[in-house]
MIMI-896699 format. One record per residue (C-alpha): z negated, x negated, y; residue in three letters. Coordinates in nm, 2 decimals. Example, Ala and Ser with C-alpha at 12.3 -4.5 7.8 and 13.67 -1.06 7.14 Angstrom:
# residues 2
NODE, pz, px, py, residu
NODE, -0.78, -1.23, -0.45, ALA
NODE, -0.71, -1.37, -0.11, SER
***
This chain:
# residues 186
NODE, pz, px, py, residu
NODE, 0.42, -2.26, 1.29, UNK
NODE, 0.11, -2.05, 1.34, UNK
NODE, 0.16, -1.66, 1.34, UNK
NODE, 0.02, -1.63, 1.71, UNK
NODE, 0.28, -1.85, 1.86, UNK
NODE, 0.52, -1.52, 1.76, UNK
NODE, 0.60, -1.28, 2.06, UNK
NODE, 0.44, -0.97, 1.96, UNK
NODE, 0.35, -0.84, 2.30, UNK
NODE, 0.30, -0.48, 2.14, UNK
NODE, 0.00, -0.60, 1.92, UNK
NODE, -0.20, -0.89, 1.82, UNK
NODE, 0.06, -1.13, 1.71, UNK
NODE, -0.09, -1.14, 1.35, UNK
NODE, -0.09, -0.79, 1.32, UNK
NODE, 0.26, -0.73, 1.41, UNK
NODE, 0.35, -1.02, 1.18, UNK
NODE, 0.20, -0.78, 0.85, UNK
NODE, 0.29, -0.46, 1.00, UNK
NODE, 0.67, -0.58, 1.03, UNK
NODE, 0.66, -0.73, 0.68, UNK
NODE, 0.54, -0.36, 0.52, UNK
NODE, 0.74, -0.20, 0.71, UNK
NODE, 1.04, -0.34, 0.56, UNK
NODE, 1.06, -0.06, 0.33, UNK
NODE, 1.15, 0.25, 0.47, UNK
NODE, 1.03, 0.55, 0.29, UNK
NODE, 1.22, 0.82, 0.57, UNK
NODE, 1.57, 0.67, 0.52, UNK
NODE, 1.52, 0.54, 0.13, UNK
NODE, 1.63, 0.22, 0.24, UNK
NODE, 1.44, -0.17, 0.18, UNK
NODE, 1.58, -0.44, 0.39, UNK
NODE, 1.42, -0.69, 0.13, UNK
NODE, 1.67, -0.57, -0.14, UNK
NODE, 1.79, -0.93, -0.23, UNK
NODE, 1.69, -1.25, -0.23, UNK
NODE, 1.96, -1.32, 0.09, UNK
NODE, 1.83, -1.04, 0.24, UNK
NODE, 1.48, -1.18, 0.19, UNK
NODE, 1.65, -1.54, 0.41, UNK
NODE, 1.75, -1.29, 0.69, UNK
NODE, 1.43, -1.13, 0.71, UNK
NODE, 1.21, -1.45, 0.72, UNK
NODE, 1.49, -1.61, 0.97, UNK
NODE, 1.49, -1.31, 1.22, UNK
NODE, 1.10, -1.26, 1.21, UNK
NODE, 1.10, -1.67, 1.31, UNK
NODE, 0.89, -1.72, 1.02, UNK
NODE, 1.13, -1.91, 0.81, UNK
NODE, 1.39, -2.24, 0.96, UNK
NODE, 1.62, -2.46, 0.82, UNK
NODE, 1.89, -2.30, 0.55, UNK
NODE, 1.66, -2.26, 0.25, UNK
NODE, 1.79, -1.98, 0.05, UNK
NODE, 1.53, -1.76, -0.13, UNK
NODE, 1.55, -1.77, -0.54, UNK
NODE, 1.45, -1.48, -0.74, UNK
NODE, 1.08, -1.56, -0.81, UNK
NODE, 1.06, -1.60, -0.38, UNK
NODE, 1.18, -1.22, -0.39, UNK
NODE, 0.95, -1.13, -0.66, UNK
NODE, 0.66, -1.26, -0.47, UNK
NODE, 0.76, -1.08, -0.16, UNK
NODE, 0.80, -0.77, -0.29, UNK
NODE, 0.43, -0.81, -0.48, UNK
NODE, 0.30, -0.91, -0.16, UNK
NODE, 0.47, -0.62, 0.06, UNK
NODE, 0.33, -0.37, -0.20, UNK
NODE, -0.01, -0.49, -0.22, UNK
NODE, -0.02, -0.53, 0.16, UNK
NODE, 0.12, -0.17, 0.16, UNK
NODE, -0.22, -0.06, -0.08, UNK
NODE, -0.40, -0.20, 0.16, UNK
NODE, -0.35, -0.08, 0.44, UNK
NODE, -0.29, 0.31, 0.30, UNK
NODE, -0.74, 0.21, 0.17, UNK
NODE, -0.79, 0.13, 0.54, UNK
NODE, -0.79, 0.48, 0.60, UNK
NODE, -1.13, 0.51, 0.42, UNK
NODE, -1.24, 0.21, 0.54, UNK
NODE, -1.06, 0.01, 0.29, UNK
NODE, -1.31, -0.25, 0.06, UNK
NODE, -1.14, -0.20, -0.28, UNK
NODE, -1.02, -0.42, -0.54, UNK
NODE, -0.70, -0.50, -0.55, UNK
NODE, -0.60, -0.74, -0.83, UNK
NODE, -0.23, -0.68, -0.76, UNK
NODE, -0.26, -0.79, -0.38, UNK
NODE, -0.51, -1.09, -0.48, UNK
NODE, -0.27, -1.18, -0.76, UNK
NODE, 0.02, -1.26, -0.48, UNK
NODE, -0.20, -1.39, -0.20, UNK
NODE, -0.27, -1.65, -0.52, UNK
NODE, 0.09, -1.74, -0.54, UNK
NODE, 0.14, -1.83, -0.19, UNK
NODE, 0.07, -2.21, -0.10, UNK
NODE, -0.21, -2.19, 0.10, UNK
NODE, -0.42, -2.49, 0.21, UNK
NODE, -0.71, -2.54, 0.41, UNK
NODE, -0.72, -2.86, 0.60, UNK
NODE, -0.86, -3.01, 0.86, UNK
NODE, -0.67, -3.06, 1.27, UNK
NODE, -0.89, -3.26, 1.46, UNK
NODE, -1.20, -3.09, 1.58, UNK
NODE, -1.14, -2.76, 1.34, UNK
NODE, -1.05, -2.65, 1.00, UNK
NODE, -0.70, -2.47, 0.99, UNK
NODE, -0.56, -2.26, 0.73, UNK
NODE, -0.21, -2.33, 0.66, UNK
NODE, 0.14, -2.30, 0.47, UNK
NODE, 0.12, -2.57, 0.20, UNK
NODE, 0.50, -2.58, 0.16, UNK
NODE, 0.83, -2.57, 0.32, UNK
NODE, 1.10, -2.29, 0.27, UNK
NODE, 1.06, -1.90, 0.20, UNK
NODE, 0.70, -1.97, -0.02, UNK
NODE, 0.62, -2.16, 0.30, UNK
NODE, 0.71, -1.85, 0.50, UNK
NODE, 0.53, -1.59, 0.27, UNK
NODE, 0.21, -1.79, 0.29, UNK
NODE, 0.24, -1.72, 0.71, UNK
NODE, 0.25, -1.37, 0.61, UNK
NODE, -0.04, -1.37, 0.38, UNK
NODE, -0.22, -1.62, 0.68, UNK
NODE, -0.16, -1.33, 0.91, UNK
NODE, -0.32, -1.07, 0.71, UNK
NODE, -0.64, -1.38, 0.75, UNK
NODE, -0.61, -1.36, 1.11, UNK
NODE, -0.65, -1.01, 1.17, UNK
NODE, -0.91, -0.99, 0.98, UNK
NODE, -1.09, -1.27, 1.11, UNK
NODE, -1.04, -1.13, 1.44, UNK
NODE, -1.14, -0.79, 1.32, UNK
NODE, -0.80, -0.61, 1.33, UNK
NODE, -0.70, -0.58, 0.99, UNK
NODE, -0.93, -0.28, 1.02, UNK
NODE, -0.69, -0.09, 1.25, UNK
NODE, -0.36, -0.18, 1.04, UNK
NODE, -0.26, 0.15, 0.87, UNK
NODE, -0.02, 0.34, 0.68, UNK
NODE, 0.09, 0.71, 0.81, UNK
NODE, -0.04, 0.99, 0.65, UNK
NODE, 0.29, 1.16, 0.70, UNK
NODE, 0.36, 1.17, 0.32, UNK
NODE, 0.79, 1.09, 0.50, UNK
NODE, 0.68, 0.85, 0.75, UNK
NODE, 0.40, 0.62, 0.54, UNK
NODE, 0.50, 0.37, 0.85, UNK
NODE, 0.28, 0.08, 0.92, UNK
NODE, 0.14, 0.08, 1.25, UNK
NODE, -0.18, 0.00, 1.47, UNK
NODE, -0.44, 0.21, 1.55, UNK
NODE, -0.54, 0.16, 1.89, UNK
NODE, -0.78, 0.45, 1.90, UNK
NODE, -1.11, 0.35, 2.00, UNK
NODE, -1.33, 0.50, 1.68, UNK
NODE, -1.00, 0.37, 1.46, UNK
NODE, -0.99, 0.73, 1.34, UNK
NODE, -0.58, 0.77, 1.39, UNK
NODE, -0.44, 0.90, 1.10, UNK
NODE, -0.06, 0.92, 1.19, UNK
NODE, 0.16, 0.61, 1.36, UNK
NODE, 0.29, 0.89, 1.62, UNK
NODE, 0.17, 1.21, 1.74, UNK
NODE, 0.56, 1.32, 1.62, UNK
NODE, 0.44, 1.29, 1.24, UNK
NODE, 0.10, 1.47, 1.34, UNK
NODE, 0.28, 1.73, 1.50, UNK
NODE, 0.51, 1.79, 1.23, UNK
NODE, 0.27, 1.80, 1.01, UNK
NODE, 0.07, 2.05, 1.19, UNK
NODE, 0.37, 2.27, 1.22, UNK
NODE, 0.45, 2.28, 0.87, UNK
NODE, 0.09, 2.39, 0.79, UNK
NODE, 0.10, 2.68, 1.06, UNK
NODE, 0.42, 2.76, 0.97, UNK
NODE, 0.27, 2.76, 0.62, UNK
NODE, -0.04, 3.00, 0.69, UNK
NODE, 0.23, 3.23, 0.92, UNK
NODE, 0.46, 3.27, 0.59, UNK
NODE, 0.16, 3.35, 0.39, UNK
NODE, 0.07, 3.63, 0.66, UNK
NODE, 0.37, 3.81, 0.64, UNK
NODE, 0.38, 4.07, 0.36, UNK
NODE, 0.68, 4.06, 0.15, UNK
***
């Protein structure tokens, strides 16, 4: 199954597929819907990336998580206009069974195996398509030191720095609040 075939009708079906998959941690609420390998199964399942009954072993999980935080690195460096080396990140997107082959009239990038590897390699294909359609670019992580929420910038310079104006805004008041604080004698 090919990431775009996903109903994403927010963003770019690619994109959503990475921004959902980072955003599985939540940094707000302390809570990290991948926190087992079963939860992992759900995850893949309810995102349609993953079929059948295969169940998720512990190095599956371990990969996933690698993947999520390297993905997570990534996107915080796209910020700055990202271009950094990232062994951690390149050390999963190794893992994953990847192949290149050829459909037809084209060459197609692929998941090289069945089950939850299977399903992390769509992930890690994902990340390939929005960058091959020059997205990955606008996949960011909030600056909101409680949010750090994935989300795409739609902005037409790509210079967003929050996923809502909310975090901005709170932000913002904080700071003024801040300066007002300092103000006041005593």
């Amino acid at each position: 199954m090919s990431t775009v075939d996903l109903p994403r009708p927010d963003v770019p079906a690619s994109v959503a597929v990475v921004r959902d998959f980072v955003n599985t941690t939540d940094h707000e609420t302390a809570s990290d819907e991948l926190d087992s390998r079963a939860a992992l199964g759900r995850y893949l399942r309810r995102e349609g990336l993953l079929t059948g009954s295969a169940r998720a072993t512990a190095d599956d999980l371990d990969l996933a998580l690698r993947l999520r935080s390297g993905l997570r690195r990534a996107l915080e460096l796209n910020h700055d206009g990202g271009g950094a080396d990232l062994p951690a990140l390149a050390a999963a997107l190794a893992d994953l069974p990847i192949a290149l082959t050829w459909a037809g009239s084209a060459p197609v990038l692929g998941a090289d195996a069945a089950g939850v590897r299977g399903a992390l390699a769509r992930i890690g294909i994902a990340a390939h398509e929005a960058a091959a359609a020059d997205q990955w670019w606008r996949l960011k992580i909030c600056s909101f030191d409680e949010c750090e929420w994935a989300y795409y910038d739609r902005s037409k310079n790509r210079s967003r720095s929050f996923c809502e104006y909310g975090c901005g805004n709170k932000l913002k008041t904080r700071a003024y609040r801040a300066r007002q604080r300092a103000r006041t004698p005593g």
